[in-house]
Structures are given as C-alpha cells and as structure tokens.
Biotite code that builds the C-alpha atoms (Angstrom):
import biotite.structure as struc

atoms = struc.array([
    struc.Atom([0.000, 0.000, 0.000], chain_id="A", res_id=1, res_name="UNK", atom_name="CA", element="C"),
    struc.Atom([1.539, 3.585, -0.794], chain_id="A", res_id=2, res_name="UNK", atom_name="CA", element="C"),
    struc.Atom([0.889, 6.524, 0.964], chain_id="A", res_id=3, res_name="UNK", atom_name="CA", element="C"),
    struc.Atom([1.498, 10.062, -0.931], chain_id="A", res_id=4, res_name="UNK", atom_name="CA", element="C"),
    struc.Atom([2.628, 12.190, 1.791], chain_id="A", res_id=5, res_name="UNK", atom_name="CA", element="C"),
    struc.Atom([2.822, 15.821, 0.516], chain_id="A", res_id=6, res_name="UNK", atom_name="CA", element="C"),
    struc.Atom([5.550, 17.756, 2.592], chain_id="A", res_id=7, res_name="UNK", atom_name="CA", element="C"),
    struc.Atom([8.938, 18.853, 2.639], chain_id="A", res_id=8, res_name="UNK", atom_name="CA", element="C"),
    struc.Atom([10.070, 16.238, 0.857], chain_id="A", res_id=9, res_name="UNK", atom_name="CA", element="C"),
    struc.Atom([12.031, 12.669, 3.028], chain_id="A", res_id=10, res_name="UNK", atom_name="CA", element="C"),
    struc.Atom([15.383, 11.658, 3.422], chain_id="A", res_id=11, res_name="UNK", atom_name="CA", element="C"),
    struc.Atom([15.491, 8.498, 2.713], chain_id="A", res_id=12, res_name="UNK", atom_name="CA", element="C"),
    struc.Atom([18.800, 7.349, 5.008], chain_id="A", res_id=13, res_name="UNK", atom_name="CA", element="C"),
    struc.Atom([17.356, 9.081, 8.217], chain_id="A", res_id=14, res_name="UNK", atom_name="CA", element="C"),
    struc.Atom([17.708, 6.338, 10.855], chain_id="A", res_id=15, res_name="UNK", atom_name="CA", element="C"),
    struc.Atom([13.489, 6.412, 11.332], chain_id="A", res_id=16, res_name="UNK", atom_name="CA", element="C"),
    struc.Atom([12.502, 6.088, 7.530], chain_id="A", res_id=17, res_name="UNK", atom_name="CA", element="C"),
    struc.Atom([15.458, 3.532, 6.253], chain_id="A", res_id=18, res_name="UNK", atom_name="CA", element="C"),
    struc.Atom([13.410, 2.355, 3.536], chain_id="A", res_id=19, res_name="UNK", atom_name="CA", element="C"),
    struc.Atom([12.731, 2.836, -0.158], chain_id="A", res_id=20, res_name="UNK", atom_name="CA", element="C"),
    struc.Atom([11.115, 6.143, -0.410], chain_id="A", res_id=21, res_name="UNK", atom_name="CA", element="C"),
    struc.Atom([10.264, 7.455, -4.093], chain_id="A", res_id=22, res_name="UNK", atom_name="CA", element="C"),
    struc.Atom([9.301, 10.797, -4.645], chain_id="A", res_id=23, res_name="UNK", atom_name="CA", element="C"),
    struc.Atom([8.957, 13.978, -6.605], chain_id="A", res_id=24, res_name="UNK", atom_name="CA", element="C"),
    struc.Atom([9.492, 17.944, -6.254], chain_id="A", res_id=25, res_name="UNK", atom_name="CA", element="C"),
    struc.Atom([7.158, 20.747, -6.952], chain_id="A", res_id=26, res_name="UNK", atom_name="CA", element="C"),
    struc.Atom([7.695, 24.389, -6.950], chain_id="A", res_id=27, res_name="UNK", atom_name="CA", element="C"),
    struc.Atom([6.456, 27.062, -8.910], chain_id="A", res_id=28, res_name="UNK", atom_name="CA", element="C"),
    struc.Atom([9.585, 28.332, -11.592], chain_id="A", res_id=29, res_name="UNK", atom_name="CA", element="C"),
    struc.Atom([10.897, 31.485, -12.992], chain_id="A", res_id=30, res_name="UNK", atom_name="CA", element="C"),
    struc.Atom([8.279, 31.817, -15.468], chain_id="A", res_id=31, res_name="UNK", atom_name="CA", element="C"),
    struc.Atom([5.316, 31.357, -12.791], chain_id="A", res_id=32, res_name="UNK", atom_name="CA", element="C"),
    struc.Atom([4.374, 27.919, -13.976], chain_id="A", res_id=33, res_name="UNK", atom_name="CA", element="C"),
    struc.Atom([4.450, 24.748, -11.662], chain_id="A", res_id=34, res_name="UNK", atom_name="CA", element="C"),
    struc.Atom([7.954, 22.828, -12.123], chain_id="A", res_id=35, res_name="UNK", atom_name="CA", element="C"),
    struc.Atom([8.209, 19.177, -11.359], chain_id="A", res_id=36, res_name="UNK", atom_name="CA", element="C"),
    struc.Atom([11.666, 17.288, -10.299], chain_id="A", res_id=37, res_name="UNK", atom_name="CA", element="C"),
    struc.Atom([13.143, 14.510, -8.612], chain_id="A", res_id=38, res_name="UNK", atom_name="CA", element="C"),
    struc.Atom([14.408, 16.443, -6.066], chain_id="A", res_id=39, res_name="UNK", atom_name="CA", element="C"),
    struc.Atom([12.702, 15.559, -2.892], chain_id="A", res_id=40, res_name="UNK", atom_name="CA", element="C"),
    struc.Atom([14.896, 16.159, -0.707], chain_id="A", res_id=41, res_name="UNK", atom_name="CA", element="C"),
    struc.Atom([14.182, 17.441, 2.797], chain_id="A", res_id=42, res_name="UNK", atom_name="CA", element="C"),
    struc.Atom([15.715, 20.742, 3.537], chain_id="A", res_id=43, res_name="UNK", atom_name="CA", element="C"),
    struc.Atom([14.077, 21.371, 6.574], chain_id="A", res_id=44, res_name="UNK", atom_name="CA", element="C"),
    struc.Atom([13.442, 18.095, 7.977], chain_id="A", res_id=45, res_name="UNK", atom_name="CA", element="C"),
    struc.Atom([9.672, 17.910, 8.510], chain_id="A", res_id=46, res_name="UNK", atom_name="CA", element="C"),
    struc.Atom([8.599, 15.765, 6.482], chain_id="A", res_id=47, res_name="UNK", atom_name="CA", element="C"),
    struc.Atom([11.153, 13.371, 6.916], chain_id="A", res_id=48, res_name="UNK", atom_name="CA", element="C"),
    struc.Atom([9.921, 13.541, 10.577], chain_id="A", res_id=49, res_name="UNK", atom_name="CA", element="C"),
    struc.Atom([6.408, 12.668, 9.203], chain_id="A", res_id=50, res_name="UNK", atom_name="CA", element="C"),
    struc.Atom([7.912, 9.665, 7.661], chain_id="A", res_id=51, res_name="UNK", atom_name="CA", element="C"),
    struc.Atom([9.590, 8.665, 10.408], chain_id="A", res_id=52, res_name="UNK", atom_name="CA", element="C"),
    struc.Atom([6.752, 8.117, 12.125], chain_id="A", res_id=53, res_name="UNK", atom_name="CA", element="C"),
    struc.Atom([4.459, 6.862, 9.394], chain_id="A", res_id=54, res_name="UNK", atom_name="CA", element="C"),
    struc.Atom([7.201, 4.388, 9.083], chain_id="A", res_id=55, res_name="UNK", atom_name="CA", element="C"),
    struc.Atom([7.175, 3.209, 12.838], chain_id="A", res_id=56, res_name="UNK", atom_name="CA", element="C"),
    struc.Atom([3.504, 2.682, 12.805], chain_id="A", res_id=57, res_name="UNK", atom_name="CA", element="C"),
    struc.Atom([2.801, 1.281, 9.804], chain_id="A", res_id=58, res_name="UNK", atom_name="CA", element="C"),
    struc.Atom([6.686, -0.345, 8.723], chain_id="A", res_id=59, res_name="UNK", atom_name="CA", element="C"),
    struc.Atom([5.081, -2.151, 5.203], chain_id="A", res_id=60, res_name="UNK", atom_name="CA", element="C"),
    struc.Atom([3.803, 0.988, 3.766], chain_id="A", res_id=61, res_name="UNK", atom_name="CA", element="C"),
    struc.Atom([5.365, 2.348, 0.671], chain_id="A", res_id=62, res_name="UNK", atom_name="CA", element="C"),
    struc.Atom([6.009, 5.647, 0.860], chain_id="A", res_id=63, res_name="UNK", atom_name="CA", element="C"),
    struc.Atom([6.033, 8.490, -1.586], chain_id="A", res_id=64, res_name="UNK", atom_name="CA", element="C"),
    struc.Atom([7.040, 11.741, -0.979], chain_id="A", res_id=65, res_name="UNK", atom_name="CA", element="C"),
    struc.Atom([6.036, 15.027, -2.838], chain_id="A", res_id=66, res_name="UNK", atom_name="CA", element="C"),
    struc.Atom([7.792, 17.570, -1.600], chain_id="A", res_id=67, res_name="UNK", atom_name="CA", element="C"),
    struc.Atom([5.838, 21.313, -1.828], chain_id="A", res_id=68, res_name="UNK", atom_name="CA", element="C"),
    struc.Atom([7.758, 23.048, 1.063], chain_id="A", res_id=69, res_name="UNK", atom_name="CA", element="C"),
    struc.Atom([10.965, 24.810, 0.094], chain_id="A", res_id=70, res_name="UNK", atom_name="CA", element="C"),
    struc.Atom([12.442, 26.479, 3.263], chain_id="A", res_id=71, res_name="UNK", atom_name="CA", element="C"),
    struc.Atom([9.138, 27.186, 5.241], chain_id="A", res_id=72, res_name="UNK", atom_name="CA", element="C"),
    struc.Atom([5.855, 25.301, 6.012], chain_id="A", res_id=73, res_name="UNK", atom_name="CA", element="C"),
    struc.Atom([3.995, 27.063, 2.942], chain_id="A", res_id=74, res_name="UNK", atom_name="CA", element="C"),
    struc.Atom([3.083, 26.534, -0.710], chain_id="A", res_id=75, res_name="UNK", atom_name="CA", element="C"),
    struc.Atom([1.297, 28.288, -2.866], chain_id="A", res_id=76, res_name="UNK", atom_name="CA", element="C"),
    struc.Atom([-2.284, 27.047, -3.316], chain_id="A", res_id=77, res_name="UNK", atom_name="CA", element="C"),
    struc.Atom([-1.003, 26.097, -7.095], chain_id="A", res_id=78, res_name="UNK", atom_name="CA", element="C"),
    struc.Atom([1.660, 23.706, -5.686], chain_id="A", res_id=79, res_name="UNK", atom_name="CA", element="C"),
    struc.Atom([-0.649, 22.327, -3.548], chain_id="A", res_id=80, res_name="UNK", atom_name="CA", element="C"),
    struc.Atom([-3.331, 21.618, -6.025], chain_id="A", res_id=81, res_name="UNK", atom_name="CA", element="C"),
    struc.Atom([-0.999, 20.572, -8.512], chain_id="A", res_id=82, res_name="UNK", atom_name="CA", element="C"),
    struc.Atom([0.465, 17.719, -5.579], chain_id="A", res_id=83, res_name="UNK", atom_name="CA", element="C"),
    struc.Atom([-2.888, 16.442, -5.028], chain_id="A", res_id=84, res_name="UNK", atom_name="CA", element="C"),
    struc.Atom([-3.741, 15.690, -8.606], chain_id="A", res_id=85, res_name="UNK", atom_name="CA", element="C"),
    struc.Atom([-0.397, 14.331, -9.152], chain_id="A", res_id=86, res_name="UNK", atom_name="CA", element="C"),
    struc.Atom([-1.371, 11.996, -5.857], chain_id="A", res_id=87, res_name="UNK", atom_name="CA", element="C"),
    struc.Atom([-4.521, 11.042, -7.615], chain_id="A", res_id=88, res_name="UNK", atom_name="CA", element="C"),
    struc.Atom([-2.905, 10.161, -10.917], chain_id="A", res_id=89, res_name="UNK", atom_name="CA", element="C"),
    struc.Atom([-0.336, 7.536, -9.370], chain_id="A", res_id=90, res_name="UNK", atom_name="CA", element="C"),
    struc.Atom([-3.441, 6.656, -7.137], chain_id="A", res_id=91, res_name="UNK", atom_name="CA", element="C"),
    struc.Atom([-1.840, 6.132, -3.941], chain_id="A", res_id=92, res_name="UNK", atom_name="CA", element="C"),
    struc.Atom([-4.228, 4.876, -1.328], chain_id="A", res_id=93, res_name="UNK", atom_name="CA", element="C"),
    struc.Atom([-3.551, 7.084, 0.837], chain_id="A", res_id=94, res_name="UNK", atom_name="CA", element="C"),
    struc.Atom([-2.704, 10.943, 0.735], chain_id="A", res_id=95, res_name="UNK", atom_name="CA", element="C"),
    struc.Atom([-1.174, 12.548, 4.073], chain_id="A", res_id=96, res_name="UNK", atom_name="CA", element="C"),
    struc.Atom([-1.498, 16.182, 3.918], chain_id="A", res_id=97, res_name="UNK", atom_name="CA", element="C"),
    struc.Atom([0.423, 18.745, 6.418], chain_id="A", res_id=98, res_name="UNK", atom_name="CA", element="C"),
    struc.Atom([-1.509, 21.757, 5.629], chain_id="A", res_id=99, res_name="UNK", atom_name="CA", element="C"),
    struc.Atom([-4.945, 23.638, 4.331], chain_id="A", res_id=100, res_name="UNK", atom_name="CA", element="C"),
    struc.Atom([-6.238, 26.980, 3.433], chain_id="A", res_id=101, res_name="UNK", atom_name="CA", element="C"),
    struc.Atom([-9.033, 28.860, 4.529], chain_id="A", res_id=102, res_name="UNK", atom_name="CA", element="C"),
    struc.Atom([-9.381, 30.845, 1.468], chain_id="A", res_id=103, res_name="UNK", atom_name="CA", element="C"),
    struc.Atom([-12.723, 30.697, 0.065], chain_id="A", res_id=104, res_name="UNK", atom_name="CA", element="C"),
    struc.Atom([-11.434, 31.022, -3.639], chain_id="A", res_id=105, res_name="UNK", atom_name="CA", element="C"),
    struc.Atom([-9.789, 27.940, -2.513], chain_id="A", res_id=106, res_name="UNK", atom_name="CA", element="C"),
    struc.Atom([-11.972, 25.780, -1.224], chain_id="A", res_id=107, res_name="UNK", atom_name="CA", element="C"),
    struc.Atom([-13.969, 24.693, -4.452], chain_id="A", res_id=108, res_name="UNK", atom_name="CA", element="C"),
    struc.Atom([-11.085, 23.612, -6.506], chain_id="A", res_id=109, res_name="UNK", atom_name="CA", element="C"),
    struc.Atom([-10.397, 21.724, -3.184], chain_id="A", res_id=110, res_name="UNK", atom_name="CA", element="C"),
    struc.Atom([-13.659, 19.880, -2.940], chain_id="A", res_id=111, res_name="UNK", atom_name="CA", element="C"),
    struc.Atom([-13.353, 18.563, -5.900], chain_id="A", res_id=112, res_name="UNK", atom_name="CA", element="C"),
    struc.Atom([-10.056, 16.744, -5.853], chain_id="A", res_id=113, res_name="UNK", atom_name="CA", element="C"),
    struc.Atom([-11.292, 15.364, -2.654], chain_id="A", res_id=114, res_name="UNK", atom_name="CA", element="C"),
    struc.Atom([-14.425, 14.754, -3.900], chain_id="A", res_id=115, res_name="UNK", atom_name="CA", element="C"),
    struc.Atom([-12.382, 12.790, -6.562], chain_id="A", res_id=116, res_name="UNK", atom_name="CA", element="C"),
    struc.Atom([-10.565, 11.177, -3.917], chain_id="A", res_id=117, res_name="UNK", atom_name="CA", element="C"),
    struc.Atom([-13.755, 10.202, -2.284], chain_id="A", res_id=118, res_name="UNK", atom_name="CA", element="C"),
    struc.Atom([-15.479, 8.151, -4.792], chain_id="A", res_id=119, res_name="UNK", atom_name="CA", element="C"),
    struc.Atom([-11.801, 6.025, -6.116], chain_id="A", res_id=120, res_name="UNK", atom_name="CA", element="C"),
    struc.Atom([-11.462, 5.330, -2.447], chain_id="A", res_id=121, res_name="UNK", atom_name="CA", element="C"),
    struc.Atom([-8.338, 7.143, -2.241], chain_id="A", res_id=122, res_name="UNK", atom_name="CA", element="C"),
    struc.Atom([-8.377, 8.189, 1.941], chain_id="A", res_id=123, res_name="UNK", atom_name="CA", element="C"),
    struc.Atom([-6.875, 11.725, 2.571], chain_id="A", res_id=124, res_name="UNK", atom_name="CA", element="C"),
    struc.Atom([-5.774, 12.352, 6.086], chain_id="A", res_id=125, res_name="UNK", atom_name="CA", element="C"),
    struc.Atom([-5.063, 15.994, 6.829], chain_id="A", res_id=126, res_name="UNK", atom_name="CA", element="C"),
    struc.Atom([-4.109, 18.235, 9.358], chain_id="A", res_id=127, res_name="UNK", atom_name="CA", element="C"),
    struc.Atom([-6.281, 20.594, 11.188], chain_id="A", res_id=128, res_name="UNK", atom_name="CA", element="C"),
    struc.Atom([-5.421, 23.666, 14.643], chain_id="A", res_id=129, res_name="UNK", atom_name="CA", element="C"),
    struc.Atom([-8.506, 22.904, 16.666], chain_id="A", res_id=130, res_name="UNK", atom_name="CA", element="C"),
    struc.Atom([-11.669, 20.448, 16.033], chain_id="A", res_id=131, res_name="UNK", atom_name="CA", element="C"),
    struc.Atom([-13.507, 23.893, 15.717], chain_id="A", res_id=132, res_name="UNK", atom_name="CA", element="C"),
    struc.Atom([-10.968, 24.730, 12.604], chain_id="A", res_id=133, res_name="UNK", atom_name="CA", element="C"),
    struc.Atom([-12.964, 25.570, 9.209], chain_id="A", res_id=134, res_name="UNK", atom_name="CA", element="C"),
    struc.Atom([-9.558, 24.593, 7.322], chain_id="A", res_id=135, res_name="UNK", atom_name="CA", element="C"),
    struc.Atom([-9.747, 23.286, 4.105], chain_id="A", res_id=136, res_name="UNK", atom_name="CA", element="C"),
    struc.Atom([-9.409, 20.339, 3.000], chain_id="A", res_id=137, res_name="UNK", atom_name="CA", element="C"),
    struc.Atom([-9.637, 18.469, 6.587], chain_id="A", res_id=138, res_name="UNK", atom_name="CA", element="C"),
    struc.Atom([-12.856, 20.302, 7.605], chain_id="A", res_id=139, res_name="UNK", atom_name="CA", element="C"),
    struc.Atom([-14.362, 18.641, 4.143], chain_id="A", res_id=140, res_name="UNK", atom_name="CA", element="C"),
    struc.Atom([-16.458, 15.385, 4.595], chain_id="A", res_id=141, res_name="UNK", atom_name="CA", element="C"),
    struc.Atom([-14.750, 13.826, 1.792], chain_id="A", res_id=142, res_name="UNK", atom_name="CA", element="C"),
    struc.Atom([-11.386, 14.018, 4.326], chain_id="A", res_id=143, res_name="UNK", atom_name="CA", element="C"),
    struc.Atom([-10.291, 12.311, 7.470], chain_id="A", res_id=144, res_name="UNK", atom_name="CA", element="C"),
    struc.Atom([-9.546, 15.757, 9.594], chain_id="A", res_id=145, res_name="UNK", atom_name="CA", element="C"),
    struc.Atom([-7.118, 15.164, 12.875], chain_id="A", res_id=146, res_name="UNK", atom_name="CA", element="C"),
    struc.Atom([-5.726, 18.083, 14.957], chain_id="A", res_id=147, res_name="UNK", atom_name="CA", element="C"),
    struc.Atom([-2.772, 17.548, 17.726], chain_id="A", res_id=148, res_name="UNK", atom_name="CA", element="C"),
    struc.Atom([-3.977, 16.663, 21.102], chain_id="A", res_id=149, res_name="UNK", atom_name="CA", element="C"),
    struc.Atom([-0.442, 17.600, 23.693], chain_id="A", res_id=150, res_name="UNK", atom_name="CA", element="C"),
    struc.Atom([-1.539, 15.581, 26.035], chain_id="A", res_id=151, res_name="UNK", atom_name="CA", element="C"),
    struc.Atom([-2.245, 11.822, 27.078], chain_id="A", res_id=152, res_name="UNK", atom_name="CA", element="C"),
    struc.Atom([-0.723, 8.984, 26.085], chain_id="A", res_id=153, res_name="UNK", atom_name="CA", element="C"),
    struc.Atom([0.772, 8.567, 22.622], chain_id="A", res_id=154, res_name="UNK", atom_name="CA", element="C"),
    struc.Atom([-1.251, 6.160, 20.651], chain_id="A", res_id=155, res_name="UNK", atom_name="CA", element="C"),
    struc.Atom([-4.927, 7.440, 22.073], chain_id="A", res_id=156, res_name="UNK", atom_name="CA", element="C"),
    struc.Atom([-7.172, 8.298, 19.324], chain_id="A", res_id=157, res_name="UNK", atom_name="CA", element="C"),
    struc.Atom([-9.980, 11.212, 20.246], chain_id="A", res_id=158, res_name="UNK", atom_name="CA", element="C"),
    struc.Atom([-13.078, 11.705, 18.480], chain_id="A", res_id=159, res_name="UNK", atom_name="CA", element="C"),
    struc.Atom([-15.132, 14.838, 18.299], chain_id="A", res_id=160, res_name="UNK", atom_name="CA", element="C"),
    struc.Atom([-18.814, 14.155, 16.854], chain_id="A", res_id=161, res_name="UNK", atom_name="CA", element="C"),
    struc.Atom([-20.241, 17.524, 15.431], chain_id="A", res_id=162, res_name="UNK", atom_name="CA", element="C"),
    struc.Atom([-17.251, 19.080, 15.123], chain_id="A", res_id=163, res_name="UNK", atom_name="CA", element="C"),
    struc.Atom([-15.709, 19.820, 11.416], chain_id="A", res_id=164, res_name="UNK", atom_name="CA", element="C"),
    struc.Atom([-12.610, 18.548, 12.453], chain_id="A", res_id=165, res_name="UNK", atom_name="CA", element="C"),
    struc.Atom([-13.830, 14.849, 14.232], chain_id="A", res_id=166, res_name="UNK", atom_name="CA", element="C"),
    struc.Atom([-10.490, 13.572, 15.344], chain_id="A", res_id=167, res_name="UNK", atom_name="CA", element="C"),
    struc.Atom([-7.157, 14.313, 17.479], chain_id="A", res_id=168, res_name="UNK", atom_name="CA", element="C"),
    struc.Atom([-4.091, 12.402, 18.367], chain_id="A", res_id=169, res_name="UNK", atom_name="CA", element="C"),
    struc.Atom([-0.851, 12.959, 19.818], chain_id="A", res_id=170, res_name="UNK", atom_name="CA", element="C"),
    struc.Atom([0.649, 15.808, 18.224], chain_id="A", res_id=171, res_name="UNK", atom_name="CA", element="C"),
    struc.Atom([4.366, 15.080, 18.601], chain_id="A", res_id=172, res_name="UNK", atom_name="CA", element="C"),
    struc.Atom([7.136, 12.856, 16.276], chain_id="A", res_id=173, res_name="UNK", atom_name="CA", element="C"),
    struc.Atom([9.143, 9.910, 17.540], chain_id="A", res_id=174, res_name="UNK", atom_name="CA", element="C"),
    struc.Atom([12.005, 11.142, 20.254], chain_id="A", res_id=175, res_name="UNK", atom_name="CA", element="C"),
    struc.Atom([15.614, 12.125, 18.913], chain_id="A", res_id=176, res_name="UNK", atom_name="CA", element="C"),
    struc.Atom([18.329, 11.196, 20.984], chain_id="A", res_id=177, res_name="UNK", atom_name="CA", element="C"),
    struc.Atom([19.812, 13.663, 22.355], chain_id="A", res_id=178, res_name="UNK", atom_name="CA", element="C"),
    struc.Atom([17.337, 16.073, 21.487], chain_id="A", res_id=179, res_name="UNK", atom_name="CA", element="C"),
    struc.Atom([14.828, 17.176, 24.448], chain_id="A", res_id=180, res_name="UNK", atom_name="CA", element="C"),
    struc.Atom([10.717, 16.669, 23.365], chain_id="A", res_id=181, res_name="UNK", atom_name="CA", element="C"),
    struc.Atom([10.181, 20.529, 23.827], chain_id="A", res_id=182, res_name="UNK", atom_name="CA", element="C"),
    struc.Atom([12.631, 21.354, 21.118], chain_id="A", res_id=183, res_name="UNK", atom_name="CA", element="C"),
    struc.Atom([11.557, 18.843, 18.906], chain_id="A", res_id=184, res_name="UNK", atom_name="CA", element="C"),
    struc.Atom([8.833, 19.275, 16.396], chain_id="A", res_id=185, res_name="UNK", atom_name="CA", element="C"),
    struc.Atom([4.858, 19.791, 17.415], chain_id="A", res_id=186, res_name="UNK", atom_name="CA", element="C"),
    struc.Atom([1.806, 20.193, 15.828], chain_id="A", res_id=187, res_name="UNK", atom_name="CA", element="C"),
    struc.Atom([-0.847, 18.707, 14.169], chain_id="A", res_id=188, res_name="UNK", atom_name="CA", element="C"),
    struc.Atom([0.949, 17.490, 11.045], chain_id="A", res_id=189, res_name="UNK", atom_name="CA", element="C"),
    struc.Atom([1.857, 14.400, 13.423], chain_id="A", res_id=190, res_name="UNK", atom_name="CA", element="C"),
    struc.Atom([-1.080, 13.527, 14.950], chain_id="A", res_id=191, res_name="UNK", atom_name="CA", element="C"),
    struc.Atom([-2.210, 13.456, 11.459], chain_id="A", res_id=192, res_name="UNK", atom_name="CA", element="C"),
    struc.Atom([0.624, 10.957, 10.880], chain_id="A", res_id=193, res_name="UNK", atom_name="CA", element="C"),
    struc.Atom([-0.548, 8.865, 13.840], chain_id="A", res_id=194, res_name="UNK", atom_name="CA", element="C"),
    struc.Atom([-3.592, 8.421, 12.208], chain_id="A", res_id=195, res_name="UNK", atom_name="CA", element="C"),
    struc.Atom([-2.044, 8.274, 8.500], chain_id="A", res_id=196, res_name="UNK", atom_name="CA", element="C"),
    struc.Atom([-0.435, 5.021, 9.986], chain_id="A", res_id=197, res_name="UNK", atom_name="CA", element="C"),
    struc.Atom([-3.222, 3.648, 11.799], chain_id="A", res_id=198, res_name="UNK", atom_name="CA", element="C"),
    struc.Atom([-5.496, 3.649, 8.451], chain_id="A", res_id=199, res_name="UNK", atom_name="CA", element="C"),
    struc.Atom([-2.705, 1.987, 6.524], chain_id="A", res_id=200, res_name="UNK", atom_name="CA", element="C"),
    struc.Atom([-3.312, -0.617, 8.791], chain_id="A", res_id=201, res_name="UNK", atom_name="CA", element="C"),
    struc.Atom([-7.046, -0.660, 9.054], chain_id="A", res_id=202, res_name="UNK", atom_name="CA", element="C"),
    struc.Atom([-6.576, -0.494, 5.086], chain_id="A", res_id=203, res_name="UNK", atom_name="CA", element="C"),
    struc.Atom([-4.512, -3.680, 4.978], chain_id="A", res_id=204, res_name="UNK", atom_name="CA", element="C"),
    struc.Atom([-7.339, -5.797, 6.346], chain_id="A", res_id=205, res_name="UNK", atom_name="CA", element="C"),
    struc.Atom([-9.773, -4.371, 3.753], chain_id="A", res_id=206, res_name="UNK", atom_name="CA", element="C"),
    struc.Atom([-7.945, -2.899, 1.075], chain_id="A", res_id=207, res_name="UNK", atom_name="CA", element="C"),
    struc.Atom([-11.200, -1.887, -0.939], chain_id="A", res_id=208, res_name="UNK", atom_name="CA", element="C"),
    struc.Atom([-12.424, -0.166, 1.652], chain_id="A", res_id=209, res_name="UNK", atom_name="CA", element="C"),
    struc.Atom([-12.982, 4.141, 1.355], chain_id="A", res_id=210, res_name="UNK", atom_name="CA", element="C"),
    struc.Atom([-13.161, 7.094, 3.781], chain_id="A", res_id=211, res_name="UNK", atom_name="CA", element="C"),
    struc.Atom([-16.543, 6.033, 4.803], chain_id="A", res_id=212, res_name="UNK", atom_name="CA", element="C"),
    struc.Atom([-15.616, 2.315, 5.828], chain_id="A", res_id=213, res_name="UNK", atom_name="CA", element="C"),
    struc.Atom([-12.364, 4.083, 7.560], chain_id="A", res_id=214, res_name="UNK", atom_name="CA", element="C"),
    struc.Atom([-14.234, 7.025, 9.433], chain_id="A", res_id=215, res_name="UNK", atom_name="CA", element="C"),
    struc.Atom([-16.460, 4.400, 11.035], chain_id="A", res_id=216, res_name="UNK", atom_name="CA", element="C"),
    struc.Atom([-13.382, 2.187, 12.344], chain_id="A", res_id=217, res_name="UNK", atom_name="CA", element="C"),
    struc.Atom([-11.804, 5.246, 13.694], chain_id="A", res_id=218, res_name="UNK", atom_name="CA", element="C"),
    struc.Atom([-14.539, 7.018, 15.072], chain_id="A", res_id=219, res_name="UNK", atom_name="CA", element="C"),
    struc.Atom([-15.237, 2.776, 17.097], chain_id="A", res_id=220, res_name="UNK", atom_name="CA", element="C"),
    struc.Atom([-11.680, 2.713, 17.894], chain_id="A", res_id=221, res_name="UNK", atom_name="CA", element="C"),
    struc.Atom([-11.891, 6.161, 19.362], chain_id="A", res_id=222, res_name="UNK", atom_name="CA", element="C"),
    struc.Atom([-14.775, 5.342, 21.351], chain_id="A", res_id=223, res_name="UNK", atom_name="CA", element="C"),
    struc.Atom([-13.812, 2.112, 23.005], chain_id="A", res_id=224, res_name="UNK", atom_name="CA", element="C"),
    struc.Atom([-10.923, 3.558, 23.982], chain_id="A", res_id=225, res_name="UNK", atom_name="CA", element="C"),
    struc.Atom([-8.473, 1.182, 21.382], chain_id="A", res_id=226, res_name="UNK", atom_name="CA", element="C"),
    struc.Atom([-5.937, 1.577, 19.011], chain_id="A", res_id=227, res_name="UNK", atom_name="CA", element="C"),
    struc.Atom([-4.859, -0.741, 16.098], chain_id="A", res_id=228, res_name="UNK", atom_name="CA", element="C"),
    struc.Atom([-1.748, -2.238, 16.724], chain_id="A", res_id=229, res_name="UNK", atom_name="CA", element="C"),
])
C-alpha cells in the first residue's frame, strides 16, 4: 500500500525512515508555472519527521514523498493543487497532507479533488489547529480531519462528533536522541501521521475499503478507547 505524503520532501537514510522512499518535487519556476523534479529532498526536515513516524507505525507501507515546502511550512495554493492531482494520478491509497487553506477562492477547486478522492477510495488524512478549525481540506467530509492533542498517552485516538474537524491524536514525532521533546517538532501534522499510519493498517485488512468504511473504524476505535496495533 503507498501513501502520498505531501511535505517537505524525506530523506530516505534518516535512521526512522530507512526504507525505499520514491518521490517527486514541486515548486512554482521562474516563469510562474508549476515545475516538477526529482528532487525531494528534505531541507528542513519535517517531512522526513512525518515519515519517520508513518514508518514506525505502519513499517510495510510504501512511501512516496512530494515535496511542496521549500524552506518554510507554505506553498502556494497552485503547488498544492498541482500535488494532489499528481497523488490522484499515481493513485496512492492514501494521501497525508500537512496543511490547508481557509481561502474561500480555494476551497472549491479543493472539494473537488477530494471529492475525486472520495469516490476512487483514495483516503486523505489531513491536518487541522482545533476540532472547531474551518480549514480546508480536513474540515471537508470527503477528508479524514485530525488536529494535535499535547496531552495523554501517545497512541490514544480522540473523536469529536459535530465538530468539522472529528479527530485528534498525539501531536508530537518519535524522540531524537539527544534532542529534548520541547525542542523537537509539534503540531498537528503528526497527529495526522498517527492516524495516516493507523489507516494503513485498518486499510490492509480491507484494502477496498474508502473514507466512509475508515471514518467508522476510527470514530469505534476512538470510542472504546483502542488503538490498532
């Protein structure tokens, strides 16, 4: 099973991916168009954090990294567009998405990827501030929506029914050594890892299987207090 995970790219050799990682890199060139490379390298380590943990939770997944952040956490709506058809086209099962907009001259071009997403089955996990958050795309219906929960132990799954966010996790990356937890990255890009990895795994029992199969085994494993392991 491959999982897309649009970021700042992965390093491949870090000690908590060491595993084939292929991958591509988008950025938006001189002339204003959308350039694609095989550069995916990580420049500022984030996503090769995301990996990291993807890869401790859910160690069989392929992993495929399309890299949209160049030296900061943004991307130009463009870039971001342009990674999640280019997701869709290799049709990776799942999509793992560090960021959103709440633009509204975003959000339609948005709905309908994930709309696309939605009816090929393809599950997009993405990141969210607050259950509350009106973010786009984890807000949509069409989208598994997690935001970081800094508390509690590390593999407890919240759920949040009425909310347009529904579910939280632990919102922090496996340990460094050497490098103390409050320095270390935090947010909700990891608890949406947490969960990226725990839907690989609900996937590889039904591979078939779409958002709405996968919403209803997170929202029972959230509510009995479980977590796939």
């Amino acid at each position: 099973m491959e999982i897309a995970v649009i970021d700042s790219g992965i390093n491949p050799w870090h000690s908590h991916v060491q595993g084939w990682v292929e991958g591509i890199g988008l950025c938006v060139g001189r002339s204003g168009r959308i350039v694609c490379s095989r550069d995916y390298r990580d420049e500022i380590g984030h996503g090769t954090a995301i990996a990291g943990l993807i890869r401790e939770k859910a160690p069989e997944a392929r992993l495929y990294a399309i890299k949209i952040f160049q030296d900061k956490l943004e991307a130009p709506t463009g870039v971001l567009l342009a990674s999640l058809r280019r997701a869709l086209r290799r049709g990776s099962k799942i999509i793992h998405l560090s960021l959103g907009t709440e633009r509204k001259k975003d959000r339609r071009p948005l709905e309908r990827l994930c709309q696309e997403a939605y009816r090929r089955r393809i599950v997009i996990v993405a990141s969210a501030r607050t259950p509350q958050d009106g973010v786009v795309p984890a807000s949509l219906r069409t989208v598994i929506g997690v935001c970081a929960s800094p508390n509690g132990p590390r593999d407890t799954l919240g759920y949040h029914p009425g909310m347009p966010v529904e579910f939280s996790a632990y919102g922090r990356p496996r340990p460094l050594p050497g490098v103390p937890e409050e320095k270390n990255f935090f947010g909700a890009s990891f608890a949406a890892a947490r969960v990226t990895a725990l839907v690989a795994r609900l996937l590889d029992k039904n591979p078939r299987a779409g958002v709405r199969w996968v919403r209803e085994k997170l929202i029972e494993q959230a509510t009995t207090g479980g977590w796939e392991s």
